[in-house]
VOGU-3710 file (C-alpha; in Angstrom, 3 decimals, decimal comma):
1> xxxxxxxxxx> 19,002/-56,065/74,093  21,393/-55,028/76,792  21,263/-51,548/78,178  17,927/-50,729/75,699  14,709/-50,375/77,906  12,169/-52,794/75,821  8,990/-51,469/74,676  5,931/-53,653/74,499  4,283/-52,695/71,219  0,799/-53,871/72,093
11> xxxxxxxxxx> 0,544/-52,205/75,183  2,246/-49,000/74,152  -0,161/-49,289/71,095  -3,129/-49,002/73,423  -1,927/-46,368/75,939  -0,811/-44,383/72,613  -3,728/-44,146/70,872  -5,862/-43,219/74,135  -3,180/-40,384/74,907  -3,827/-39,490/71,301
21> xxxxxxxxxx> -7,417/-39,564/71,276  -7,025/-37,035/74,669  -4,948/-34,693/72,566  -7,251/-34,164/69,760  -10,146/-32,003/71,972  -7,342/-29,684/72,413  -6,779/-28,634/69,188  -8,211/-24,878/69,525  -6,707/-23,193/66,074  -7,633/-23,153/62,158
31> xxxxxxxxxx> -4,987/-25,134/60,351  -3,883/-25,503/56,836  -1,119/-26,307/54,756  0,672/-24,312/51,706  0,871/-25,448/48,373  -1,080/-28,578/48,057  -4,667/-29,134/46,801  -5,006/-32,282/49,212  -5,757/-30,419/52,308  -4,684/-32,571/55,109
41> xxxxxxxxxx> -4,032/-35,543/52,708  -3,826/-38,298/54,771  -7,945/-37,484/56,721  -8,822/-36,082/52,986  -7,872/-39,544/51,349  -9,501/-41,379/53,447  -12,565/-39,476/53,953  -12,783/-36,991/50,955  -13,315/-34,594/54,362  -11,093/-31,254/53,967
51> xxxxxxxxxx> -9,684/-30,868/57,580  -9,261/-27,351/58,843  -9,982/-26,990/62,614  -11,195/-28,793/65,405  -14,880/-29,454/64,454  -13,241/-31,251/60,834  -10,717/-32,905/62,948  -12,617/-34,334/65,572  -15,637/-35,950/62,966  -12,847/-37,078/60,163
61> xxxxxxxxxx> -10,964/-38,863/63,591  -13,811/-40,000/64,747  -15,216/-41,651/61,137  -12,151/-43,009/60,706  -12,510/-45,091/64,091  -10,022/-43,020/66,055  -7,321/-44,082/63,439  -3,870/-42,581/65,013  -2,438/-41,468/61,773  -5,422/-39,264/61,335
71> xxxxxxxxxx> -4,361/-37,955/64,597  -0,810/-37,322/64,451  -1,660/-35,278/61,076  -4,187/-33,147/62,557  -1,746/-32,692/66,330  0,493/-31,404/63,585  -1,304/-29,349/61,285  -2,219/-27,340/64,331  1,032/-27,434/65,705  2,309/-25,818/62,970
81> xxxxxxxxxx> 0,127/-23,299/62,906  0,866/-21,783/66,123  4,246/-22,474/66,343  5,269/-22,483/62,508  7,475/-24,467/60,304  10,637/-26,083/61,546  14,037/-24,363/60,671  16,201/-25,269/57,892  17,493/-28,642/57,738  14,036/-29,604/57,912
91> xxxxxxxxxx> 11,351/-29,724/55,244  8,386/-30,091/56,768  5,444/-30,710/54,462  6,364/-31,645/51,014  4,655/-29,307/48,124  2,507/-30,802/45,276  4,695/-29,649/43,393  8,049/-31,170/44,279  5,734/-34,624/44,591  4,959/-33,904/40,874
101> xxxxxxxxxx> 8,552/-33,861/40,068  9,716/-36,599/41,623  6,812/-38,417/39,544  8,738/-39,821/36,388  11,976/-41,125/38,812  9,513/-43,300/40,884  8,021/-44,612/37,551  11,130/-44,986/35,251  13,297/-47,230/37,437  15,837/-44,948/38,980
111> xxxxxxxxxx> 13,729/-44,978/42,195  12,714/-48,317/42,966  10,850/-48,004/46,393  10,233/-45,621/49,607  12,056/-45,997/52,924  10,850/-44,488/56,052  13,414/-43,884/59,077  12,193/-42,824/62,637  14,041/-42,579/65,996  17,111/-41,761/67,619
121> xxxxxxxxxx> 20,528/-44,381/66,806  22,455/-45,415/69,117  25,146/-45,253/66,571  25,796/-42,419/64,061  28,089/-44,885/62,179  25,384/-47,626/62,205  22,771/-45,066/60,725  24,595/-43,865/58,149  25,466/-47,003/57,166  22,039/-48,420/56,539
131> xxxxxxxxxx> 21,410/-44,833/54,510  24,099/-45,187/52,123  22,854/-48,881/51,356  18,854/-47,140/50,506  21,187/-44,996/48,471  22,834/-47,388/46,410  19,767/-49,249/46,380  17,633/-47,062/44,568  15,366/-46,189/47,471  13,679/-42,384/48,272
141> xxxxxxxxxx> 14,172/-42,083/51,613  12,661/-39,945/54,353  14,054/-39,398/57,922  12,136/-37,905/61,287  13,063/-37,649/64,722  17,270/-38,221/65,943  18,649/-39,824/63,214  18,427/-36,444/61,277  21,352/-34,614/63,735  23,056/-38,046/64,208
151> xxxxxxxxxx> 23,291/-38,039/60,629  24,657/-35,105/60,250  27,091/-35,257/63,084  28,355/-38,159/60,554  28,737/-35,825/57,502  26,076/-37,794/55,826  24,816/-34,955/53,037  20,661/-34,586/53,232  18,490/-33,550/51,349  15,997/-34,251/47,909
161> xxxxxxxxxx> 19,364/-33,838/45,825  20,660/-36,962/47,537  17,279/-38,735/48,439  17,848/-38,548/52,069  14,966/-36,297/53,097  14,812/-34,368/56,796  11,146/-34,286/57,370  11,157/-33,252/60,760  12,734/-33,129/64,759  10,347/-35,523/66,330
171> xxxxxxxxxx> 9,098/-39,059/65,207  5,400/-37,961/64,234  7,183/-35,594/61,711  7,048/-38,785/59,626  3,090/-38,053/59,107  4,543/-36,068/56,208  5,338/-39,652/54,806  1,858/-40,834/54,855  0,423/-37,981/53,480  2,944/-38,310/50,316
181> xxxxxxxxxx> 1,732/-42,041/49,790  -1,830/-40,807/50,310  -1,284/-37,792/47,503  0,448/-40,130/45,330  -2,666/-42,214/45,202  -4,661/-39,340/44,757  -2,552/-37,410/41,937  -1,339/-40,334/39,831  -3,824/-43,949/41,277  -6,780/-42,217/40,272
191> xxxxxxxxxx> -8,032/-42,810/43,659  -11,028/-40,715/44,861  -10,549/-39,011/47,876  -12,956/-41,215/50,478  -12,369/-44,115/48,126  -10,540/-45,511/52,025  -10,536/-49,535/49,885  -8,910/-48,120/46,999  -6,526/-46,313/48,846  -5,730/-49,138/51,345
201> xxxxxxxxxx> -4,895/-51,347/48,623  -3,394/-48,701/46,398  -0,880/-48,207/49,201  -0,062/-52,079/49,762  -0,094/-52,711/45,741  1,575/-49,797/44,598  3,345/-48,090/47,162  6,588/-50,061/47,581  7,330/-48,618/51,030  9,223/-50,223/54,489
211> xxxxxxxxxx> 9,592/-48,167/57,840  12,259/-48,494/59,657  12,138/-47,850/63,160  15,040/-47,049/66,105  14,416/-47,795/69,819  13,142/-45,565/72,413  9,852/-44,145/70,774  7,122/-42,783/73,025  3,865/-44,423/73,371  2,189/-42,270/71,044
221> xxxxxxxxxx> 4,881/-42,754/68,451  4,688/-46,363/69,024  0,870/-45,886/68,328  1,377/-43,445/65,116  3,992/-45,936/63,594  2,001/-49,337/64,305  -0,845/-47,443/62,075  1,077/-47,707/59,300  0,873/-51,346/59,118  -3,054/-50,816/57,114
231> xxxxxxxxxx> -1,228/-49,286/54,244  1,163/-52,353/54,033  4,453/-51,138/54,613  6,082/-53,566/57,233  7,413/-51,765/60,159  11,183/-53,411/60,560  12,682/-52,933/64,432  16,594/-52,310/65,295  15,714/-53,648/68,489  13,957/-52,064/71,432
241> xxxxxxxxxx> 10,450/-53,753/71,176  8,480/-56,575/71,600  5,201/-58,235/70,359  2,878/-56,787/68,182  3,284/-57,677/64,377  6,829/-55,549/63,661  9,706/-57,372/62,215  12,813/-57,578/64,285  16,098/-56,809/62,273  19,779/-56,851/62,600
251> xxxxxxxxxx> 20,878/-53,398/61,461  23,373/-55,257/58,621  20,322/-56,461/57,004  17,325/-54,388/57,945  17,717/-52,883/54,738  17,326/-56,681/53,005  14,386/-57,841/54,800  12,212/-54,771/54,199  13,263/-54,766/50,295  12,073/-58,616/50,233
261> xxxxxxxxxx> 9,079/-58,443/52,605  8,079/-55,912/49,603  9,293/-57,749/46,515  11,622/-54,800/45,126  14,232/-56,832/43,576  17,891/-54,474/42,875  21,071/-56,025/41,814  23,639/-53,352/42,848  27,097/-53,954/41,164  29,946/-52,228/42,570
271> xxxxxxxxxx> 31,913/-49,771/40,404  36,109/-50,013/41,062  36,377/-46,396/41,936  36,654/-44,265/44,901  33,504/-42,704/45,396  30,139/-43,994/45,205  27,744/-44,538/42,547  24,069/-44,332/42,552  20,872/-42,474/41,343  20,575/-41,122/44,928
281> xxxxxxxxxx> 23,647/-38,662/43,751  21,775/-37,405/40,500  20,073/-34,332/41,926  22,806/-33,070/43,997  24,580/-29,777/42,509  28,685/-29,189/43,618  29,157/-25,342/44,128  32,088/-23,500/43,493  33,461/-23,288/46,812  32,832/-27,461/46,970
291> xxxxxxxxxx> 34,884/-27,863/43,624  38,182/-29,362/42,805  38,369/-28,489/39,431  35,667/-27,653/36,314  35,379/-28,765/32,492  33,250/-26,331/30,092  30,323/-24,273/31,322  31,385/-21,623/28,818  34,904/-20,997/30,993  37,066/-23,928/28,896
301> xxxxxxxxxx> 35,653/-25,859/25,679  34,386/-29,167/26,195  31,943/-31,970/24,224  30,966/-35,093/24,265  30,615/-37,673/21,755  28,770/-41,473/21,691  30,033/-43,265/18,448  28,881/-47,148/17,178  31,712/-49,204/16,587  31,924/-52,476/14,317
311> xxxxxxxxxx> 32,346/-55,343/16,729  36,395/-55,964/17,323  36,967/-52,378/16,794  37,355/-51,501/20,374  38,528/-53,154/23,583  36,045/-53,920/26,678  36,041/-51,748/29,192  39,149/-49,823/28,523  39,358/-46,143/29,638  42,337/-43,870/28,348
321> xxxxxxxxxx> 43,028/-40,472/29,558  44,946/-37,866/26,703  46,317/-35,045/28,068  46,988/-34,087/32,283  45,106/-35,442/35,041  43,481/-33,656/37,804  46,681/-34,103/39,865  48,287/-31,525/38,427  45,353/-29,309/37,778  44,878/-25,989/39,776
331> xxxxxxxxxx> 42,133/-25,909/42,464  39,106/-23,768/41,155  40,208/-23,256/37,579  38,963/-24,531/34,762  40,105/-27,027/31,705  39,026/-28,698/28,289  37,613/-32,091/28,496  36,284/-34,578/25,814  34,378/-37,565/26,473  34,709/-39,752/23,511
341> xxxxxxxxxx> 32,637/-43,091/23,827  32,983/-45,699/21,453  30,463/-48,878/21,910  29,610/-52,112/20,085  27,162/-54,654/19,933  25,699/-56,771/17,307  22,241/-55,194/17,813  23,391/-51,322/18,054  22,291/-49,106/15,600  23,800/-45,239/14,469
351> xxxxxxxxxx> 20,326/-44,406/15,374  20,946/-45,101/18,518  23,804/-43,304/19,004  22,332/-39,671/20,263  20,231/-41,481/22,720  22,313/-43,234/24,413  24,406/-40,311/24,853  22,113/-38,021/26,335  22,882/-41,143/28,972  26,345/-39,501/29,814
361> xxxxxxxxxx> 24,650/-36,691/31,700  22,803/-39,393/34,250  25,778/-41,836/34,719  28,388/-38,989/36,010  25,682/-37,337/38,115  25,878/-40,827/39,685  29,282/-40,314/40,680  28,670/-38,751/44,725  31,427/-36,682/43,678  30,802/-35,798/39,771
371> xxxxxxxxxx> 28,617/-33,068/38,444  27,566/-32,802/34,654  24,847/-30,612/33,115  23,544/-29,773/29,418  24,933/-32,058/25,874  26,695/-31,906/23,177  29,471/-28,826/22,678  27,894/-27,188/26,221  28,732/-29,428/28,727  29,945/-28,170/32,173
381> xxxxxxxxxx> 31,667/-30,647/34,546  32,654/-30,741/37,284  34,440/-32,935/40,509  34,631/-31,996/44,091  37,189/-31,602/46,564  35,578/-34,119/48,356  35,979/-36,672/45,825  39,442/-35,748/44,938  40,750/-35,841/48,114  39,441/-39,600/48,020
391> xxxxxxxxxx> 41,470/-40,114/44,894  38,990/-39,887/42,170  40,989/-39,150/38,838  39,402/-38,056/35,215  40,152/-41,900/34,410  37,743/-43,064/37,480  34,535/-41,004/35,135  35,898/-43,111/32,377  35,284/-46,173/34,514  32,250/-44,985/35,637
401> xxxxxxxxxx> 30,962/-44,132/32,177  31,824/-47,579/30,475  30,541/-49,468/33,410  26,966/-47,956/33,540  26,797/-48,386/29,887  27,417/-52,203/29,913  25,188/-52,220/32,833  22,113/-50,485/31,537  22,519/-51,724/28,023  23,688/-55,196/28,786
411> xxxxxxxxxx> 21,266/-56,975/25,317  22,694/-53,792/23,124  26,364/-53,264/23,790  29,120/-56,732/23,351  32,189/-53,162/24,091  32,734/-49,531/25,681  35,458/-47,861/25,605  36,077/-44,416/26,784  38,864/-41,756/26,017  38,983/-38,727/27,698
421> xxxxxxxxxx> 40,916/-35,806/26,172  42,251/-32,918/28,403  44,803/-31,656/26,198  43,379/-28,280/24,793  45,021/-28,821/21,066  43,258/-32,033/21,212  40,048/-31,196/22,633  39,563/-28,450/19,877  40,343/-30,627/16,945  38,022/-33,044/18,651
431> xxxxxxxxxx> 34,924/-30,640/19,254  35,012/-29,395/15,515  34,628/-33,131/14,529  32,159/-33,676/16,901  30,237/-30,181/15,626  29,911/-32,122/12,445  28,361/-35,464/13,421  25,985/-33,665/15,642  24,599/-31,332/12,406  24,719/-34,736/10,551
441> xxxxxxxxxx> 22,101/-36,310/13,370  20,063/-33,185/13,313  19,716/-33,314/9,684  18,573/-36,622/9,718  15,316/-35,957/12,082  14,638/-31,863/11,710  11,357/-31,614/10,236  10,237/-34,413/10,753  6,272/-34,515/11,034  3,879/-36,220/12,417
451> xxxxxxxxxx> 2,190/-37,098/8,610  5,702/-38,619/7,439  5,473/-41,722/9,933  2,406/-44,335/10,407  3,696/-45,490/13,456  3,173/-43,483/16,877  4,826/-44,798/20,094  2,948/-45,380/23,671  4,464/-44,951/27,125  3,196/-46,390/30,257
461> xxxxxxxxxx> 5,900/-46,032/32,136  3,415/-44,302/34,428  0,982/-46,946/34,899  2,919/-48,186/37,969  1,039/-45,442/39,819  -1,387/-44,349/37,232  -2,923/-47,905/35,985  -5,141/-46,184/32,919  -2,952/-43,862/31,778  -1,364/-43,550/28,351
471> xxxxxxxxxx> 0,437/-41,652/26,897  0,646/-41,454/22,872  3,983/-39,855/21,746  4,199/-38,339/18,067  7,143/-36,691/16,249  5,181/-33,516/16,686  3,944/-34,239/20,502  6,492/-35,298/23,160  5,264/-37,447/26,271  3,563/-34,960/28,489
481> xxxxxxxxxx> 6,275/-35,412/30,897  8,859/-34,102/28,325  11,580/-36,932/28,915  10,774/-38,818/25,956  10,614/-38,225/22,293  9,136/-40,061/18,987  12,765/-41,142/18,342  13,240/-42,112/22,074  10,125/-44,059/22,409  11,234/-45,842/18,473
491> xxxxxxxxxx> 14,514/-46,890/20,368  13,478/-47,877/23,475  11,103/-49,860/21,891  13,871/-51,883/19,409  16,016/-52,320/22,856  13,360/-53,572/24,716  10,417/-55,131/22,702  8,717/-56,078/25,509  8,752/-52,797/27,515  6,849/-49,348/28,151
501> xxxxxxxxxx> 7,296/-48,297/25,036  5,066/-49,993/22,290  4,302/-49,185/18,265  0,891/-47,536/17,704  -0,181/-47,892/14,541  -1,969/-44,959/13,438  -4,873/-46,467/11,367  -7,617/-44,909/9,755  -7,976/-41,330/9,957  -11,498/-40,093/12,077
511> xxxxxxxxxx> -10,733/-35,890/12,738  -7,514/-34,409/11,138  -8,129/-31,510/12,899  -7,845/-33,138/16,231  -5,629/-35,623/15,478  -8,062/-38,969/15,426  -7,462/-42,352/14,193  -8,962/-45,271/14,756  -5,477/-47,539/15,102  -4,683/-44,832/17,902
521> xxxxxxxxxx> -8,346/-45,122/19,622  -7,659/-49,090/19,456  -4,301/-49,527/20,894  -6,013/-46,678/24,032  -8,595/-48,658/24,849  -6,639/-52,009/25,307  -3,850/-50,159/26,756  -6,078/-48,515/29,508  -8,015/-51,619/30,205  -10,969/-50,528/28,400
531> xxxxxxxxxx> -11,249/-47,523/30,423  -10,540/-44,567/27,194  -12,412/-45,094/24,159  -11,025/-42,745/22,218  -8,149/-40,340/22,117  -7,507/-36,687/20,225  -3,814/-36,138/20,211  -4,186/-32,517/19,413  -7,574/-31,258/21,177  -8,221/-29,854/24,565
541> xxxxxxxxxx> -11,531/-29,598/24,354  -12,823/-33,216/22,718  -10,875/-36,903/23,832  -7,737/-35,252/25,086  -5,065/-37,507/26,528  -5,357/-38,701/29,694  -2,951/-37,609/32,124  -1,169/-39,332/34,938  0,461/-36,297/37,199  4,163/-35,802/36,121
551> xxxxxxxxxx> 2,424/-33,533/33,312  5,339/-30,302/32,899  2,342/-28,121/31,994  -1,429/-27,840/32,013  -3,245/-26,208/28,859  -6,799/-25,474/29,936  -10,210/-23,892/28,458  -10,943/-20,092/29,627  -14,826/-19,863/28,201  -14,828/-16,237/29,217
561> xxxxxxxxxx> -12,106/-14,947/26,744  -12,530/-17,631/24,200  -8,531/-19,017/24,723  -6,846/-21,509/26,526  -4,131/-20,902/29,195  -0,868/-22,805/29,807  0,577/-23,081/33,872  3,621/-24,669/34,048  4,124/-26,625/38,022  7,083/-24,428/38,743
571> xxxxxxxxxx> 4,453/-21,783/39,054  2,856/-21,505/42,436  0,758/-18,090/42,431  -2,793/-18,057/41,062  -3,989/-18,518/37,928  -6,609/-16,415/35,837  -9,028/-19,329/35,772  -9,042/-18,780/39,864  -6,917/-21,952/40,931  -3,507/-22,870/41,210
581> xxxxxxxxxx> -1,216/-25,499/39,536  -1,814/-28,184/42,000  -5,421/-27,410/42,649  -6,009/-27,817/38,179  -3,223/-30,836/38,284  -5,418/-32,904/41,216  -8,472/-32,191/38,610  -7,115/-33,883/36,062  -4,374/-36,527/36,984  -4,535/-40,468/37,542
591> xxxxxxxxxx> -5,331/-41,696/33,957  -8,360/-38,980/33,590  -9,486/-37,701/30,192  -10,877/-34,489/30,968  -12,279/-32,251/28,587  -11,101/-29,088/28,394  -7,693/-29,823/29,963  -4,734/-31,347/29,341  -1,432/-32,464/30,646  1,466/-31,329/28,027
601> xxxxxxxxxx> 5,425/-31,057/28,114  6,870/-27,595/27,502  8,585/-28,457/24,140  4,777/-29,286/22,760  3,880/-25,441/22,962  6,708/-24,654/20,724  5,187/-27,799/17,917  2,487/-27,176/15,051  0,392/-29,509/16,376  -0,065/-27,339/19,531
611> xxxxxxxxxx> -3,929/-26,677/20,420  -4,562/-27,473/16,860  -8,134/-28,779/17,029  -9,007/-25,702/18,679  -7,300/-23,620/16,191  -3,960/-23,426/17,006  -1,486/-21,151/18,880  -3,540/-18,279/18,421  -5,629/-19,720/20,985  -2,613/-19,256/23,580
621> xxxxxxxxxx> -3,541/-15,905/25,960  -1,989/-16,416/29,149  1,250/-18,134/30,786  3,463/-17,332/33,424  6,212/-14,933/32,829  8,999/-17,540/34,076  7,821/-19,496/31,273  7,502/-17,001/28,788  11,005/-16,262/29,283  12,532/-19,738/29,493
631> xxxxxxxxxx> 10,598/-20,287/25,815  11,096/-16,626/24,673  13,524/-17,368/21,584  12,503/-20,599/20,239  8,654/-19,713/20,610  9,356/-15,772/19,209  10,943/-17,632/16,506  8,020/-20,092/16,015  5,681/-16,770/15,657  7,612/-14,981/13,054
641> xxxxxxxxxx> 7,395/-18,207/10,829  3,768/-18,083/11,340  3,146/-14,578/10,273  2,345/-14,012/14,284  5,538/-11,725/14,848  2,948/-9,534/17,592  1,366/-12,467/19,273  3,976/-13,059/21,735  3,460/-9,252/23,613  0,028/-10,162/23,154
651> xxxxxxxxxx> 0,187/-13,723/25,665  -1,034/-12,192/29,170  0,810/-13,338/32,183  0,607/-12,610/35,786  2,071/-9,506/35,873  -0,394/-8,412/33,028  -3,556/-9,684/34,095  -3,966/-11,773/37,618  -8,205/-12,453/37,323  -9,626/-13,055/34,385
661> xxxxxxxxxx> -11,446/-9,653/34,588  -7,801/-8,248/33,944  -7,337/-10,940/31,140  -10,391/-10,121/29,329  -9,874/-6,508/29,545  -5,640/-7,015/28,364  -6,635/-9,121/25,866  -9,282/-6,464/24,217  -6,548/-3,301/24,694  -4,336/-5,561/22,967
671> xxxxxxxxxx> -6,876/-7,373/19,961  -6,065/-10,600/20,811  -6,779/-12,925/17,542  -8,219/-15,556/20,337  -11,443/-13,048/20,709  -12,354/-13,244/17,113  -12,088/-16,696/16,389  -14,600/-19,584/16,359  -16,397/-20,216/20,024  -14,923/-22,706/22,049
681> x> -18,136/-23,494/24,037
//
């Protein structure tokens, strides 16, 4: 390419890895990083070696075979160490714990696939061009080196909330992408750190990941990058190089080829309105300052309403607006809205109706410029300045809404159509209406128990990165992930027979205490590949679930003070049983059934089924304090209908007891019922 100095990848591949190789005798420094249980993921993966200075470095590079992305991390680590972590826009290393979270988006379709940029662009325009096609193609992407300022020079937003992720200043920043794959293989694969087959192929299987690379890298870079090819991601060129086994690519379709040379298959169709529309959009938040103009959030009433439809009833695809657009709305205040969608189809069902439109909050967060949070009667919306200096109108979220729900639900739904009411009179009479249907659908499922239905429902969702793992969702036990419910999993499964979600007959009873039947222990087994022979759905201690690493919670055994503990991820300090969320989550995660442990969603602490083969919620002596509060009410509640009106002062946390030596002593000041009943061990 004119004016572009070409690099010959083979030769700067060689030269690289010697330079490299030179570098690592001068690492001088102990090294770690924060928050992870991996150690230096990438060397630990493929070694099961926990790299922490020079003497680790040097024999993990050197039983590797001098690989260079063993290198690069430990350069790095040390780097870091001395010279600490880069500034804000970067992120540097990547937590467990935000991994964790992003666990049920890479397995439930809204992220299809990983993309890797590195280098410097020639063009801003060009660069932010090929991000905002990742974007709207469903892809997580990372960024290291130039294109992160070039980007931003651009006004391209970055960031996890928009899937456009700053790793670092300089190309080998993008180690911190390796060392995600290598952690996801190691938190949700079940792969064994050392296991370097498993992990090879658990990379190039499972991992659907493409790197795409600017011109201009250094010889070392060169080297770093060109390792990446023994995980399997192809490594696509915008020009710049030559030879070697990288995949020249126009930058128009760079973006193509690497999404084919991996098999993720996307069909994007464009929405008529003037902003874009993607999953990449649904973690981003709009601020005050950034706002245009805001529905609800306890400063204007609003609700929301899905309603089934007999078929001719409503119109395809037609949007009305009643009441005043945002036009003449004043900047920064705030106004009623109701969003009133009616849908038909010959297969839809009034069961359906509350599921599908928990879907509202996910399709406007599409919107780049559209904000929604919470259901129902508390719904707070919002729309940017941004966006409505593009033109986007209430009526464009009406557009937006009734084409994601043909979309998505293309076998269910034959009609949408959406009103949306901004006249206050309106919106009142509307939202006392809606008040009713919504006690109507709560009366239909509230109490409902795990003993009235003789059907369960399985996910494996999961097993894209987890390939044992199920997960066996009751009335009474949500999916450890807390996204989906016995209802949701009964639904998904009518919609899609053929899908993640699949009927578990119950079968013969074995333990009623811990929640064992043989129907359950069948469908396991086949479902994990013959891997789990049998299942408790309501012990820790005997069969528990297997977990695959998106978990919300961990409930584990504490022998010394006869209870069990609960650590939600959010929580980074210690915990009382001496190791932190991610150190007890890489225990137990990748399809493992260990004993003693087990991978729960919040809502299950607040069920009757909760630790019920070991006794129940009496057993519960310790949880962090931000999760004591976020579950105060319902779970105070929950304790007063028990007769346990004291036990909730009585739950340690860690500004009560840090060790378990302050545990055991807190929980004898304070009787704990836990210390009196039956051993565990």
């Amino acid at each position: 390419m004119e004016g572009i100095y070409v690099t010959d990848v083979t030769l700067a591949k060689k030269t690289g890895n010697e330079q490299l190789k030179n570098k690592i005798t001068s690492i001088s420094r102990d090294f770690s990083y924060d928050e992870t249980a991996y150690h230096l993921p990438v060397s630990f993966a493929l070694t099961g070696i926990a790299v922490h200075d020079h003497r680790t470095a040097s024999e993990v590079f050197a039983k590797t075979n001098d690989n260079p992305l063993v290198a690069a991390e430990c350069l790095l680590a040390a780097a870091t160490a001395a010279e600490g972590k880069e500034p804000a826009p970067y992120t540097g290393f990547i937590s467990d714990t935000v991994i964790r979270k992003l666990g049920y988006s890479l397995v439930d379709g809204s992220i299809l696939g990983l993309a890797l940029i590195i280098g410097t662009p020639k063009s801003a325009g060009s660069a932010a061009a090929i991000c905002r096609e990742l974007q709207e193609k469903y892809m997580l992407t990372f960024l290291a080196g130039g294109v992160i300022p070039s980007l931003t020079s651009a006004g391209v937003k970055l960031g996890l909330d928009y899937r456009l992720i700053p790793l670092g200043s300089k190309p080998l920043h993008s180690v911190y992408f390796v060392d995600i794959i290598a952690r996801v293989a190691m938190m949700f694969g079940g792969v064994s750190p050392g296991d370097t087959h498993r992990l090879l192929t658990y990379a190039a299987e499972r991992a659907k990941a493409i790197v795409v690379v600017f011109p201009g890298l250094s010889d070392e870079e060169v080297a770093f990058v060109d390792g990446m090819r023994v995980l399997g991601f192809p490594i696509l060129s915008l020009g710049g190089y030559e030879g070697g086994e990288w995949t020249p690519a126009p930058p128009a379709d760079v973006v193509r080829t690497g999404m084919d040379m991996k098999g993720i298959r996307v069909t994007v169709t464009a929405i008529p309105i003037p902003m874009a529309c993607s999953p990449a959009f649904e973690g981003k938040s709009i601020r005050k300052e950034e706002m245009q103009v805001e529905f609800g959030g306890g400063r204007s009433p609003a609700f929301e309403l899905l309603r089934m439809r007999n078929p001719g009833e409503i119109e395809d695809g037609k949007v009305t607006v009643v009441g005043p657009e945002i036009g003449s709305m004043k900047e920064g205040a705030a106004y009623p809205l109701g969003i009133v969608i009616e849908v038909a189809g010959k297969t839809m069902k009034k069961d359906y109706e509350p599921v599908l439109e928990r879907r509202i909050h996910n399709f406007i967060n599409y919107g780049e410029g559209s904000w929604h949070v919470a259901q129902r009667d508390l719904i707070w919306v919002r729309i940017s300045k941004e966006a409505f200096a593009k033109g986007v109108k209430i009526e464009h979220l009406g557009k937006l809404l009734a084409s994601k729900f043909r979309m998505d639900f293309p076998q269910l739904l034959d009609a949408v159509a959406v009103t949306l009411i901004t006249d206050q009179e309106k919106v009142l009479a509307g939202k006392k209406e809606a008040e009713k249907i919504y006690e109507e659908r709560d009366a239909r499922i509230k109490g409902m128990h795990d003993n009235d239905v003789n059907t369960y429902y399985s996910c494996t969702l999961c097993q894209t990165f987890a390939p044992n793992h199920v997960c066996v969702i009751t009335p009474e036990r949500p999916a450890l992930c807390g996204a989906i419910s016995w209802l949701d999993g009964r639904i998904a499964y009518e919609i899609s027979p053929s899908g993640a979600n699949q009927p578990v007959e119950k079968g013969a009873l074995i333990n009623a205490q811990n929640g064992e039947f043989d129907g359950v222990n069948r469908f396991v087994k086949k479902a994990s590949h013959g891997e789990i022979e049998r299942c408790s759905l309501y012990s820790v201690m005997e069969f528990p679930m297997t977990c695959c690493g998106c978990f919300e919670a961990i409930a584990l055994m504490l022998p010394e003070v006869n209870g069990i503990m609960v650590v939600n991820r959010e929580y980074k300090g210690m915990t009382p049983s001496g190791m932190t969320f991610s150190t007890l989550a890489g225990t137990i995660g990748g399809g493992a059934q260990t004993p003693g442990f087990a991978g729960i969603s919040k809502n299950y602490i607040l069920s009757d089924r909760f630790l019920q083969g070991e006794g129940g919620i009496e057993r519960l002596v310790w949880m962090p304090s931000q999760l004591k509060e976020e579950l105060k009410p319902r779970l105070v509640a929950l304790l007063t209908s028990k007769g346990l009106s004291g036990l909730f002062d009585k739950i340690a946390d860690e500004n009560t007891a840090a060790t378990i030596e302050d545990l055991t002593a807190f929980l004898a000041r304070v009787a704990h019922p836990a210390l009196a009943m039956k051993p565990l061990m």
